[in-house]
N, CA, C and O atoms as a GROMACS GRO file, in nm:
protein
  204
    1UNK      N    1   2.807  21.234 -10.298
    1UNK     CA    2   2.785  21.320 -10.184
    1UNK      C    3   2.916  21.394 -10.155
    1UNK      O    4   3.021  21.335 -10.176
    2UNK      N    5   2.916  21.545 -10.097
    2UNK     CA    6   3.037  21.600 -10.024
    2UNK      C    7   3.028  21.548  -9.924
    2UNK      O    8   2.943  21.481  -9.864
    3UNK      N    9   3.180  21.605  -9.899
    3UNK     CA   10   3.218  21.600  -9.778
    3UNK      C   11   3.130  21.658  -9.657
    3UNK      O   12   3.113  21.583  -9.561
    4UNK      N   13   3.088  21.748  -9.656
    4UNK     CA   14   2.950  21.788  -9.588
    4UNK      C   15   2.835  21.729  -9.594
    4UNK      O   16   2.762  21.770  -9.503
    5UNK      N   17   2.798  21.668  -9.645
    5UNK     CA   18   2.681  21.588  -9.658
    5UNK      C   19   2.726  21.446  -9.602
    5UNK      O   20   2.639  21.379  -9.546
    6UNK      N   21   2.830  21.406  -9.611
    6UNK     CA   22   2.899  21.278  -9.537
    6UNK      C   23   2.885  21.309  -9.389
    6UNK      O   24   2.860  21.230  -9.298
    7UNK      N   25   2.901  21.402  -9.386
    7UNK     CA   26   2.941  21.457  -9.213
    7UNK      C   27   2.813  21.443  -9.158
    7UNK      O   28   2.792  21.368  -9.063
    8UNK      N   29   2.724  21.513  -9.213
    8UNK     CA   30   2.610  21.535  -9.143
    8UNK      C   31   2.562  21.384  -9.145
    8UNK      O   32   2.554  21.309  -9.048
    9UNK      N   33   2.532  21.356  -9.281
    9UNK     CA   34   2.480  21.181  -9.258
    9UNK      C   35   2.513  21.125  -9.117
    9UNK      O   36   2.430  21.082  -9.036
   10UNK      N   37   2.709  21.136  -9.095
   10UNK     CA   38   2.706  21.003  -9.014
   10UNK      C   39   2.707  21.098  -8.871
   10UNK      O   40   2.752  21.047  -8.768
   11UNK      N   41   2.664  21.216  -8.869
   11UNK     CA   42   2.674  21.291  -8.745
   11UNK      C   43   2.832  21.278  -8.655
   11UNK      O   44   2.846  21.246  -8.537
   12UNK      N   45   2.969  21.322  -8.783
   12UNK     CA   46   3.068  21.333  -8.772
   12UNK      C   47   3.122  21.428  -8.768
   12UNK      O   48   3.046  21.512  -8.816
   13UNK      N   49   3.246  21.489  -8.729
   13UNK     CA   50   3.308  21.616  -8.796
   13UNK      C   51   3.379  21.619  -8.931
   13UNK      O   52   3.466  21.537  -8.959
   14UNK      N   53   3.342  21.710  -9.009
   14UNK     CA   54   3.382  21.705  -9.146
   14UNK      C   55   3.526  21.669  -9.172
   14UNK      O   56   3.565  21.588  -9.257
   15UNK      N   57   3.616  21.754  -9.070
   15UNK     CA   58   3.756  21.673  -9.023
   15UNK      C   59   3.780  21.487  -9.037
   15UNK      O   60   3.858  21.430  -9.113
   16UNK      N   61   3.719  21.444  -8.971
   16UNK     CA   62   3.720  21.301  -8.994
   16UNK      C   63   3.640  21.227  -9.105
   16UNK      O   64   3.654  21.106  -9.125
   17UNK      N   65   3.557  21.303  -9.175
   17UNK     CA   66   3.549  21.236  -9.285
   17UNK      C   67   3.674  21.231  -9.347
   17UNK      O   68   3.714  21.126  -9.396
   18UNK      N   69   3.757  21.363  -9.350
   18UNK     CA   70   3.854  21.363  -9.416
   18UNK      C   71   3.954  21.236  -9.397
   18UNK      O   72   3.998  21.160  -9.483
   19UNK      N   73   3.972  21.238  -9.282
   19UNK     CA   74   4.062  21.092  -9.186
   19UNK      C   75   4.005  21.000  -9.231
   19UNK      O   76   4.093  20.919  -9.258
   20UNK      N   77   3.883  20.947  -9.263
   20UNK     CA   78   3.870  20.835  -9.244
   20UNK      C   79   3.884  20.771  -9.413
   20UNK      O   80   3.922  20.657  -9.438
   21UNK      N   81   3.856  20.844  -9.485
   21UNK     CA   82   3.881  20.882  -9.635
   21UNK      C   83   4.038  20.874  -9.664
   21UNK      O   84   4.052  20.783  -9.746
   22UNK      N   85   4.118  20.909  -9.643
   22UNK     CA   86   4.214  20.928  -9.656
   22UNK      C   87   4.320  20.777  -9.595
   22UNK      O   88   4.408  20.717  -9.655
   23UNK      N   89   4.263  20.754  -9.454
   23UNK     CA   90   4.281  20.584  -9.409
   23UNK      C   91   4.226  20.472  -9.495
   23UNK      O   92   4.232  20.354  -9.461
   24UNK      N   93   4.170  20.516  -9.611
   24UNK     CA   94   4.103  20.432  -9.672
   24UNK      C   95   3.935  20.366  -9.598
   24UNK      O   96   3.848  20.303  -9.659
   25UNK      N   97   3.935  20.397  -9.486
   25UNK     CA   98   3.829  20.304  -9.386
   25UNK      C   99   3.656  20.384  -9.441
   25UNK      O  100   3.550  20.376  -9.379
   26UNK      N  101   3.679  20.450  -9.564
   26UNK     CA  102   3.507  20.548  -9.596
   26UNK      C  103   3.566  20.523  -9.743
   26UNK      O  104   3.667  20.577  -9.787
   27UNK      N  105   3.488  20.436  -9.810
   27UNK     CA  106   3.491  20.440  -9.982
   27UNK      C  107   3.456  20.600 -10.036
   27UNK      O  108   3.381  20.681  -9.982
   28UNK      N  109   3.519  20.612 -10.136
   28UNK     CA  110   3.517  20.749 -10.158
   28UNK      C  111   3.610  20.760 -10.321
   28UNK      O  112   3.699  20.678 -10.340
   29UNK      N  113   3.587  20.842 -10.405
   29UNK     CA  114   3.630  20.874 -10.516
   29UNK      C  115   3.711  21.014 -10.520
   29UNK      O  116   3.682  21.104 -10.441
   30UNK      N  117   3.810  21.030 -10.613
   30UNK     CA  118   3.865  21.182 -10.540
   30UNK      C  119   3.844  21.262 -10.732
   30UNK      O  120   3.901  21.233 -10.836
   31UNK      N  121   3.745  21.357 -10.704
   31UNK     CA  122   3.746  21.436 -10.851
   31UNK      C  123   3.843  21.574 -10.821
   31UNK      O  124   3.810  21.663 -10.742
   32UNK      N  125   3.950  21.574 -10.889
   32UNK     CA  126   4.024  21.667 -10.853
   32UNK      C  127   4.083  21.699 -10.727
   32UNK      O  128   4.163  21.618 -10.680
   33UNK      N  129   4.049  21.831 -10.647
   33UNK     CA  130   4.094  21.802 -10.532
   33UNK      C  131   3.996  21.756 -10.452
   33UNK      O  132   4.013  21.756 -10.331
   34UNK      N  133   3.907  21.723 -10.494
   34UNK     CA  134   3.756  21.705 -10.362
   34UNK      C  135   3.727  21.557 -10.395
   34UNK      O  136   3.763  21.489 -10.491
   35UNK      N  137   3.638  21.522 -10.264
   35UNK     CA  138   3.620  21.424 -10.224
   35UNK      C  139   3.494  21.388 -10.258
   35UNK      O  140   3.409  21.474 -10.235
   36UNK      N  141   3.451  21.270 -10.312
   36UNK     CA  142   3.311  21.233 -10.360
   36UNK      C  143   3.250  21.079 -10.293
   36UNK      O  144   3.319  20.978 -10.284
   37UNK      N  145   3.136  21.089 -10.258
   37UNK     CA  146   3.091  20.959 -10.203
   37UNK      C  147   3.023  20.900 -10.235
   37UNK      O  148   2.936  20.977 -10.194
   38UNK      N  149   2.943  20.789 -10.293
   38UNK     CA  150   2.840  20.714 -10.314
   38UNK      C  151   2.748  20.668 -10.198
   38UNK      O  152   2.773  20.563 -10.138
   39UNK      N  153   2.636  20.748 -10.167
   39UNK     CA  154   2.529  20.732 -10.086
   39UNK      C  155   2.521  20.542 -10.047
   39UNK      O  156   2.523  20.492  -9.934
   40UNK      N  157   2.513  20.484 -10.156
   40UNK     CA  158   2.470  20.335 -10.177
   40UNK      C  159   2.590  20.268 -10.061
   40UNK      O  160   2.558  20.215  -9.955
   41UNK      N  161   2.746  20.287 -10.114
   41UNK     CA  162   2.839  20.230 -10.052
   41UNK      C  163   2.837  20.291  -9.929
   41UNK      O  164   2.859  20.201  -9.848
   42UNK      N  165   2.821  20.406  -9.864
   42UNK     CA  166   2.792  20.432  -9.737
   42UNK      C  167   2.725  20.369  -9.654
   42UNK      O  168   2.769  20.338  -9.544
   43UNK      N  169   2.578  20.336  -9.709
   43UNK     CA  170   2.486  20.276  -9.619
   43UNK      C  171   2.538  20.114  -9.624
   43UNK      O  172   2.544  20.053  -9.518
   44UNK      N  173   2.569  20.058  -9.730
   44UNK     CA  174   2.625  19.921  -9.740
   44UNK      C  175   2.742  19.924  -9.613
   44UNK      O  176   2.730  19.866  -9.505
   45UNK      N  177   2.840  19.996  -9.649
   45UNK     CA  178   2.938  19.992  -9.468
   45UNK      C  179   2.860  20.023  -9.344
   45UNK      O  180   2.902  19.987  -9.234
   46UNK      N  181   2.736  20.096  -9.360
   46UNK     CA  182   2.685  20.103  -9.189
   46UNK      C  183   2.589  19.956  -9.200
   46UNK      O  184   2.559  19.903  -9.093
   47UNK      N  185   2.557  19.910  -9.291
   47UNK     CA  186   2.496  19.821  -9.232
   47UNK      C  187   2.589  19.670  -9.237
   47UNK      O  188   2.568  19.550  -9.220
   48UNK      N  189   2.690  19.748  -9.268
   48UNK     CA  190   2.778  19.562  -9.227
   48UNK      C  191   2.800  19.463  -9.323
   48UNK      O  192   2.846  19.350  -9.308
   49UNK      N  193   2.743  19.544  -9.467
   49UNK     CA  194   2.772  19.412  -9.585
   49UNK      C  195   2.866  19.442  -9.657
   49UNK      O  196   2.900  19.366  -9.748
   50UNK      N  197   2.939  19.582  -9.630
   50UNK     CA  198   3.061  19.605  -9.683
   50UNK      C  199   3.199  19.601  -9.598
   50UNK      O  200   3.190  19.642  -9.482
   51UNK      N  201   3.311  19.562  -9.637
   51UNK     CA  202   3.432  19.634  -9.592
   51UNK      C  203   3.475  19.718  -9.636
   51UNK      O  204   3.576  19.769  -9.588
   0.00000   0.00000   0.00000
């Protein structure tokens, strides 16, 4: 997923995906300069079975 598509998911500002990505606190992969997400590990951190 982008960064835009992260945002909207968690009904964030695209800004703090960036923050929270960058704090390490949003699993995330970096292809080049952009930011990539795995749908799966997202929902695994909202529902509490991930750190």
């Amino acid at each position: 997923m982008t960064v835009s598509e992260v945002a909207d998911l968690l009904a964030i500002p695209v800004s703090t995906v960036y923050y929270l990505a960058r704090q390490g606190r949003l699993p995330h992969s970096r292809v080049g300069r952009t930011y990539r997400f795995l749908r799966p590990q997202l929902e695994a951190l909202l529902d509490g079975s991930e750190r």
